[in-house]
N, C-alpha and C positions, 0 to 999 in steps of 0.2 A: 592238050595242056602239057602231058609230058614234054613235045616235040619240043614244046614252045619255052620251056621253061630251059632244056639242053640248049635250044641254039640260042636265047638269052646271056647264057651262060658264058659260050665258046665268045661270042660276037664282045659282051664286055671285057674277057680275059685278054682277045686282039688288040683293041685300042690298048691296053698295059694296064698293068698290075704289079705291087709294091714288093718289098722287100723289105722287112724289118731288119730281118739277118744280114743283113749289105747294106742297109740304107748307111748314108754317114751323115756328118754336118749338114745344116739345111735341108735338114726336114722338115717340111709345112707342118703347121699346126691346125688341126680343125676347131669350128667353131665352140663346141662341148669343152676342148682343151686348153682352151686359149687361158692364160692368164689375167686375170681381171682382178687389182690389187684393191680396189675400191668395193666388190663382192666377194670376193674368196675369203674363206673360213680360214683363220690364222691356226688353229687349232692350241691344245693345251700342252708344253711342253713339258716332259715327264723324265728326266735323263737326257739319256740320248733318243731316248722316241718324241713322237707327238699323237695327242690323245685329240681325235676331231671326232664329238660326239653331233648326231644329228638327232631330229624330231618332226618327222610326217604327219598333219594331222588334214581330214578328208571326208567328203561328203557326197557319195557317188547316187546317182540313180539309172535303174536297172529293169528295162521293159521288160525282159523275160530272161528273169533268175534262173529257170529251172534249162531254158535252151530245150523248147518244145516246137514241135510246128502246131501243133491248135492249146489252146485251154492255156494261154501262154498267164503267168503270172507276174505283176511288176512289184518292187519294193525298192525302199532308201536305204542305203545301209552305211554305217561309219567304219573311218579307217584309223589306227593309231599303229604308226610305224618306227619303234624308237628302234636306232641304231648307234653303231662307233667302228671306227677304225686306229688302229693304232699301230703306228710306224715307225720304223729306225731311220735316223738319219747318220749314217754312217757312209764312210768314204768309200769303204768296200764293205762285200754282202749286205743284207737285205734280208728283215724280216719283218713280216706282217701278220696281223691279227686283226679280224672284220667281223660282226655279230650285228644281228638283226631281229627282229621281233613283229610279225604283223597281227593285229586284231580287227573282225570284222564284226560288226554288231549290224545285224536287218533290224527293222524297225517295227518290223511284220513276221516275217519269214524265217524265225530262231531255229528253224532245222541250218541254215545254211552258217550258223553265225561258228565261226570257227578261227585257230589261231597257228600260222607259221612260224615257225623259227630258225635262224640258221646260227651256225659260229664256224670259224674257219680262220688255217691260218697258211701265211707259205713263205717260204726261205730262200734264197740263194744264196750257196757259198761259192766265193770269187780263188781257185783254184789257183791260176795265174792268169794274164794278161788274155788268152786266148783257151781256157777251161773253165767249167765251171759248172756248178751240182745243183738245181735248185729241185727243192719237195714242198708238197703241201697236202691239206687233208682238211677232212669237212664232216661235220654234221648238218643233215636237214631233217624239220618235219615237214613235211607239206602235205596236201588235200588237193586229188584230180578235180579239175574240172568236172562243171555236170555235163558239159556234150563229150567227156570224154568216151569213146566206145567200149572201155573198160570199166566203165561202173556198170555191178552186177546190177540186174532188172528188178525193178521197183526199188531200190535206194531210196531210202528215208533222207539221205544223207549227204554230201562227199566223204569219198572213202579219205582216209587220212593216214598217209605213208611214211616212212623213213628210208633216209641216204645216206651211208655212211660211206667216205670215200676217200682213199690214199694214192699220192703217185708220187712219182720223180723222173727226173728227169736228166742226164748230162748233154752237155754240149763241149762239144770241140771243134774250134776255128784255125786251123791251120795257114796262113797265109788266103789264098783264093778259095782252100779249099772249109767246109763245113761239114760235120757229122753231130747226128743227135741217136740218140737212145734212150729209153725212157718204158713206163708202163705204169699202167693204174687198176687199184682195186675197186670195185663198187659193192657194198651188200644194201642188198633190196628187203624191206620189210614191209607188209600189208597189216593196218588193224580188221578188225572184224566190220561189216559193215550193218547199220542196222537197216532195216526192208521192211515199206509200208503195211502197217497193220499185224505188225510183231513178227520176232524172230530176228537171226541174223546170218550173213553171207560168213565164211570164216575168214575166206582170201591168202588162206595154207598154201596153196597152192599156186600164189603167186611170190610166195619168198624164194629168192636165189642172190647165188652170187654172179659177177661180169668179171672178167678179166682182161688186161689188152695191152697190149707188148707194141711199141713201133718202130724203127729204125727206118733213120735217114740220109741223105747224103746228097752235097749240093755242091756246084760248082760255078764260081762268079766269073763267066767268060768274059764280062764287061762292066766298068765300074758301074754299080747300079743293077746289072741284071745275074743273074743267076737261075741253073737248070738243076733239077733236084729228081730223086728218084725215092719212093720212100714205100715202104712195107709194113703191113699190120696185121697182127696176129690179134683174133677176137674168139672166148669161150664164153658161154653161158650156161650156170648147172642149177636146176630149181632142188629145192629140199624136199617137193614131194609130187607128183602128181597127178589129178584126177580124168582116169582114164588114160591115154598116153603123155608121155613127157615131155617138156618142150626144150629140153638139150640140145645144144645148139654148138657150134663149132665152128668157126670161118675167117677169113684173110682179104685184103684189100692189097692188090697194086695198083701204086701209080706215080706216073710221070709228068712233071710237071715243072712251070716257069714261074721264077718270081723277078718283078721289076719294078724299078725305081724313076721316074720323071720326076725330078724337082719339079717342087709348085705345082703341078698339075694334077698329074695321078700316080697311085700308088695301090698296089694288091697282090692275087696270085691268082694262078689257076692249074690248075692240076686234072687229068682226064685219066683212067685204066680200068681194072677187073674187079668186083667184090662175087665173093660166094661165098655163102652160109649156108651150113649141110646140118641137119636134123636127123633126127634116130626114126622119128615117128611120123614128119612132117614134111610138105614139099620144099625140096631145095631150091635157095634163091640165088640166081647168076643172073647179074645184070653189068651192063655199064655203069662205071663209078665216075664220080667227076663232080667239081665244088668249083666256086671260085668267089673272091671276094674283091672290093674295087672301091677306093674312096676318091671320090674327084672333088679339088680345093678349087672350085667356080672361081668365088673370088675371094680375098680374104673374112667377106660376111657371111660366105655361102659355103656351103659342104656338102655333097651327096654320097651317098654310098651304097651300093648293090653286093648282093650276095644270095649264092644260087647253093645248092646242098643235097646230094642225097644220099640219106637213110635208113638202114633195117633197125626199125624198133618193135620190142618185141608186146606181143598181144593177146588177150581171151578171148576176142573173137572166133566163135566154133567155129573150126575146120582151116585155120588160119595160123599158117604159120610164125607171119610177122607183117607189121605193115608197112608196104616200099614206101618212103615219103620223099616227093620229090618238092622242095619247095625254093620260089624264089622271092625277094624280097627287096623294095628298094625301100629309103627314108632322106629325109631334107633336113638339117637344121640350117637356120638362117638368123642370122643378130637383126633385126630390125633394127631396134635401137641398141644402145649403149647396154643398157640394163630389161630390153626386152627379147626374149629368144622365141622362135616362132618354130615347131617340128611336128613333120607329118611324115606316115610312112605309111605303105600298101605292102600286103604279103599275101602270098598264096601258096595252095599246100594243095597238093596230089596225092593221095590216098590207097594201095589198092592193096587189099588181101591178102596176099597169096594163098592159092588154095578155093580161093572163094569167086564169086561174082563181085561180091562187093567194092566200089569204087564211090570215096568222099573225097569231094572238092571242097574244100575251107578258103575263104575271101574274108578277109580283115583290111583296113586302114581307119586311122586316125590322125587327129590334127589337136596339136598342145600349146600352147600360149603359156610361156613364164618367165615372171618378172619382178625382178630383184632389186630389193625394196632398200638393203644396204649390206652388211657383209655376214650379217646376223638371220635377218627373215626374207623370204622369198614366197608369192603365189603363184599359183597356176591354174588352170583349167585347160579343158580338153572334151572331146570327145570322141568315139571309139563305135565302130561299127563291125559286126559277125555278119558271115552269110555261109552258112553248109548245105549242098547239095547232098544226095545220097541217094545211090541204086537199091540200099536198103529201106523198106516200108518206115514212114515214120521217123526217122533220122537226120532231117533237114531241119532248120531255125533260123532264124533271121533275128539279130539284136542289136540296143541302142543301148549306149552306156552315156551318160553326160556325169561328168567329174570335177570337181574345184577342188583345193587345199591350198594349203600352207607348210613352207618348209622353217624349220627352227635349224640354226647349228653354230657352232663355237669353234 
């Protein structure tokens, strides 16, 4: 899987890969992006902004809520996802503000019934023709997953966490040549979790803060293509911890091509070093390497592949962090005018370090949506899980079936 997932990677970054940073005039447009004046949301104008509020409303069912391999439990649950965005329309710079809200009601199963949030915003200021500063920053709450291998044992619950997070950014475009600099903060917060048959987990000991610093630096040897060299600097300090600590410190090189094919394809791909060194925990030194690929089939058709890996960090005892190697392709296709048809398969590689443990994750899904006029929109879908695990007990198999409706102005 590993093997398989690397030479995926390399094999699509050969055929080419895009460049934003160079791309110019005639740029394809994918399917997702296309302009459609007869559905598209006019939104509300407020100054110089515009205010495009939306309204998700959803009715999922759920073979096995809890992501067990035996004693599995099903239930229906409801979705209500109001959101908005609100945007500058200005000549130069650019600011944004995006807020979200999701609520899930089970029909059955009120341990799981729970509510996301997000609000965020992000700027760029337009320096001069060839400069330019853009920041942004974010609140989340969210709630892990239940197959996640980080909810403590016997959870009543999902755990429900917070993200607070800031960065910036500069870029500088000199002629052929580009330079970027940039870094972001994360603070990580855990609530208490509550655990079958009373009591509860504290999850102290998973607040910290992330840190991470990158520079970059490219050069466009050929209209359209460009070779970049780019470096990362990554710290992780927890606030407190049980038994040893999971301090972390580490860097990423690499080397890499971005390219441009009009009309056809467009991405990157980048291959070099990461290593994450630990006070308490074994160090991780692997091959680094990503790459991403959208191919414009034909103007109804779109593909896109993207391959990625990861040190995320984890509670699994004896375990430093989990290497995740995953790859990922998706379809969006216009069938018709107003009918949009997207499927996409992913896979994910899992392995411990430190441990024996090794999780393979297999997802794909297929979504039908169809837009009704510039105002409402349906869809449906369906959504499939498969986890493997070397660990006892840790594998699940599940069926999602999904419909809603989209409201927006």
């Amino acid at each position: 899987m590993r093997f398989a997932i690397a030479v995926s990677c390399l094999i699509a970054a050969a055929i080419a890969a895009p460049a934003a940073a160079f791309a110019g005039a005639g740029q394809p447009v994918g399917v997702m992006q296309r302009p459609r004046p007869d559905y598209d949301a006019k939104g509300i104008r407020i100054g110089s902004f515009r205010l495009r509020p939306a309204l998700d409303v959803g009715a999922s069912s759920d073979d096995n809520v809890y992501r067990t391999a035996t004693a599995k439990k099903s239930d229906v649950f409801i979705t209500l996802n109001p959101g908005f965005s609100l945007t500058s329309d200005w000549s130069r710079h650019m600011l944004q503000i995006t807020g979200n809200l999701k609520r899930y009601q089970y029909l059955s199963l009120d341990s799981e019934d729970r509510m996301d949030w997000f609000v965020g915003g992000n700027g760029r200021l337009d320096i001069t023709r060839s400069a330019a500063l853009e920041l942004n920053g974010s609140y989340n709450t969210l709630h892990e997953p239940r197959y996640s291998p980080d909810q403590p044992g016997g959870a009543a619950e999902p755990t429900q966490y917070h993200a607070l997070r800031g960065g910036g950014l500069m870029r500088y475009r000199p002629g052929r040549f580009a330079f970027e600099i940039g870094g972001t903060y994360t603070r990580y917060t855990y609530d208490p979790t509550r655990l079958v048959g009373g009591g509860v987990y504290s999850n102290t000991d998973r607040n910290r803060d992330q840190v991470s610093a990158t520079a970059k630096a490219a050069y466009e040897f050929s209209p359209g293509y460009a070779m970049f060299l780019r470096g990362t600097y990554d710290e992780r300090r927890y606030d407190t911890a049980v038994g040893q600590t999971r301090n972390s410190k580490g860097y990423r090189a690499e080397a890499g091509a971005e390219m441009f094919l009009t009309h056809l394809l467009q991405g990157e791909i980048f291959v070099g070093f990461a290593d994450q060194r630990f006070k308490a925990y074994p160090h991780v030194k692997a091959l680094d390497y990503g790459a991403t690929l959208t191919w414009y089939a034909t103007p109804l058709m779109t593909f896109h592949l993207t391959a990625a890996r990861s040190f995320n960090d984890t509670t699994v005892t004896g375990a430093s962090v989990s290497d995740d190697q995953s790859l990922g392709l998706s379809l969006d296709y216009e069938l018709l005018r107003n009918l949009i048809i997207q499927a996409h398969g992913d896979a994910t590689d899992s392995r411990y370090v430190g441990t024996p443990r090794v999780d393979k994750l297999f997802e794909a899904g297929l979504t039908a949506k169809y837009l009704l006029n510039r105002y409402i929109a349906a869809d449906a879908g369906y959504a499939w899980q498969r986890r493997s695990s070397t660990a006892g007990g840790q594998g699940f198999t599940d069926n999602l079936f999904q419909a809603g409706l989209h409201f927006q102005l």
